[in-house]
Phi, psi and omega in degrees: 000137180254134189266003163207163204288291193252041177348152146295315215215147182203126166303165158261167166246152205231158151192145142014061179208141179036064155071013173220189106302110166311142163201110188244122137298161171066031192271147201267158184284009183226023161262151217273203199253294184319325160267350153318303180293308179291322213247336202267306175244018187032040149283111183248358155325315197283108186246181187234136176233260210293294203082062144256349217046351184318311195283341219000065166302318165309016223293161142232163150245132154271156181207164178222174215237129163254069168105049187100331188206131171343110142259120173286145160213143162274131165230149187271137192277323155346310179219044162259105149000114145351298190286356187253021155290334194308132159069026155238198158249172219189109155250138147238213199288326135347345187225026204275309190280152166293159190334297205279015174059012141322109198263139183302163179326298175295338182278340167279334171288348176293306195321308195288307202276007176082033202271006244193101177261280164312291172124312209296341183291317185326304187280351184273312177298333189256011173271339176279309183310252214348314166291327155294322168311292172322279195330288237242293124006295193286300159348356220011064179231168162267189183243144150214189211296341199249347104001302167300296176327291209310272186325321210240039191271325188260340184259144179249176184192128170267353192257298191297263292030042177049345190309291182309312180304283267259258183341319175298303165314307168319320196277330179356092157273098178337107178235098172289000192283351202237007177320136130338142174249048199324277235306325156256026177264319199307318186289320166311302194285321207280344186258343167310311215291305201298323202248132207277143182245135181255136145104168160162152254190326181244138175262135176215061197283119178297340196228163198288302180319341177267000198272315146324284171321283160359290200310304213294341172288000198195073218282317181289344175313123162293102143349000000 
């Protein structure tokens, strides 16, 4: 929520992407991740279809440090805030292969099952695999159909009938050369956590009551 109108002072927002920390100013409380990204920062892996959260061609993953270690999530990037990325990490589809243009295990299981017709759906499907791949894969468990349903659940696709994504997600195989290197991202976000923001524009209450408190302090505030 943003409580005032003419701010004095203003955080930056800061996160997590490609082995460094972001750091944006002036970012406004009602701009999406998605024109952040495209427009802001010219990544454009990230396309846009309904901007609606329907399709989730937008798909990313983000992730925040729970007791020490990454929990992933895909998220639609469309209708997600810019600003509620501050103090997590942040991949897209750009940043899945290696340097040497080794494709991860999920952009190689689209390839071998055929999961890719158009194409434009592609990067939003292989940003859900990638979060299921953390959770499930990397963990060392497998994937199966209903797992697979489950993870791709947000993404449409007009072309495949899903049989092949479906199939691809089931093949999923553990590549320690394609491992995460959590400890120095878990070390970034935790001195981010650590470090005092002078000044801010945005409100973020985890909970109702504080959200309820917020409100009743800032009556003009946008939602």
């Amino acid at each position: 929520m943003n409580p005032t109108l003419h701010p004095v002072t203003e955080a930056p927002l800061r996160f997590w992407h490609r082995d460094a920390v972001v750091e944006r100013h002036h970012v406004p409380p009602d701009r999406t991740l998605l024109d952040l990204l495209r427009e802001d920062l010219r990544l454009t892996a990230t396309k846009e279809g309904c901007a609606a959260g329907d399709c989730g061609a937008c798909t990313v993953v983000v992730a925040e440090t729970v007791n020490g270690l990454l929990q992933y999530r895909a998220v639609n990037s469309c209708i997600k805030p810019a600003q509620s990325i501050d103090g997590l990490a942040l991949w897209t589809a750009a940043d899945l292969a290696r340097p040497d243009g080794t494709l991860h295990p999920v952009q190689q299981a689209m390839v071998e099952c055929h999961g890719s017709q158009c194409g434009f759906c592609t990067p939003g499907f292989v940003m859900s695999l990638f979060a299921l791949y953390q959770h499930t894969v990397a963990q060392g468990q497998t994937v199966d159909s209903h797992r697979a349903h489950e993870a791709l659940s947000g993404n449409l696709c007009r072309c495949t009938g899903y049989r092949p994504i479906v199939q691809a997600a089931c093949s999923l195989q553990a590549d320690a050369a394609q491992a995460v290197d959590e400890q120095p991202i878990v070390a970034a976000l935790q001195q981010l956590a650590a470090t005092e923001k002078t000044g801010s524009n945005y409100l973020r209450p985890s909970t109702l009551s504080a959200l309820l408190q917020a409100r009743a302090q800032h009556p003009q505030a946008q939602l």
